[in-house]
N, C-alpha and C positions, 0 to 999 in steps of 0.2 A: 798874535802876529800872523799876519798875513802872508802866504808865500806867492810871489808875481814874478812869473821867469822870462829875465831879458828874451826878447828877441836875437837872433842873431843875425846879425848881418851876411846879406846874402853877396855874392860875387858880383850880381849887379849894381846892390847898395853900393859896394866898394868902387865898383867903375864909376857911378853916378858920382861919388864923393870926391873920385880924380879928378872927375874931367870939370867935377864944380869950380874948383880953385882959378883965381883970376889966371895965371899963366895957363894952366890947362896940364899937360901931357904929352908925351910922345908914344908911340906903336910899345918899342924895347921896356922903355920903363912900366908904362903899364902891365905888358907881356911876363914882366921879373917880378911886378909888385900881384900880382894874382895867379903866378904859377900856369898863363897860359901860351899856349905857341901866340907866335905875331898874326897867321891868318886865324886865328878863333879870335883874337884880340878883335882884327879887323871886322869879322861875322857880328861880334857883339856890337860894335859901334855900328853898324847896318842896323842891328836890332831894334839899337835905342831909336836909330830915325821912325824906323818904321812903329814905333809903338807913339811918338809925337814930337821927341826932342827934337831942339833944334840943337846940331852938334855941328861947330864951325871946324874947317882944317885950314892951319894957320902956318903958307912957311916964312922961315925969315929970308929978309932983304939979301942979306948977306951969304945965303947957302945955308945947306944942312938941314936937318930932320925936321919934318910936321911938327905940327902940336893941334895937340884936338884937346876941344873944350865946348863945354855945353853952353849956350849961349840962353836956352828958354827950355823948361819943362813943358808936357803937357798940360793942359786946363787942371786935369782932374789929380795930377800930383802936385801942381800950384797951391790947391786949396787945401787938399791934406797936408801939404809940409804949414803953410797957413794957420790953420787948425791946432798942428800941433806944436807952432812955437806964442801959439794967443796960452794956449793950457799949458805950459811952460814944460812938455815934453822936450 
C-alpha cells in the first residue's frame, strides 16, 4: 500500500472555492469563513485580480452588501483544474 498525502487546502483554495459558487460571497461571510479581518479579505480579493481572475462585485437592486464572485480563472489554472477533472481528480 501506498501512502499519498492529501494536499491541503490552502486559504486561497478556500477563497477561490467561495467566490466560485453561482451567488458568489460577501466581505463579512468570507471574513468569518477563513478567520480574516474584512481589509485582508479585501487585499486577497486584489490578489486574485492581480494574479488573472476575473472577480465581478455584485450589489443588489434593492440595497445592501456586495457580493463578489469569480466570473473566469486564469489560462494556466483553466487547464489544470481541466486536467484534473479529464483524470478524475
Amino acid at each position: 500500500m501506498t501512502y499519498s498525502p492529501k494536499k491541503r487546502a490552502t486559504k486561497k483554495d478556500q477563497l477561490i472555492r467561495l467566490l466560485g459558487t453561482k451567488s458568489g460571497s460577501d466581505i463579512r461571510s468570507l471574513s468569518t469563513k477563513l478567520g480574516w479581518q474584512q481589509h485582508t479579505t479585501r487585499a486577497a480579493l486584489s490578489g486574485l485580480r492581480k494574479a488573472g481572475y476575473e472577480v465581478a462585485s455584485e450589489k443588489p437592486v434593492s440595497g445592501g452588501v456586495s457580493r463578489y464572485r469569480i466570473l473566469s480563472a486564469p489560462e494556466s489554472q483553466q487547464g489544470t483544474k481541466a486536467a484534473a477533472e479529464t483524470n478524475g481528480a
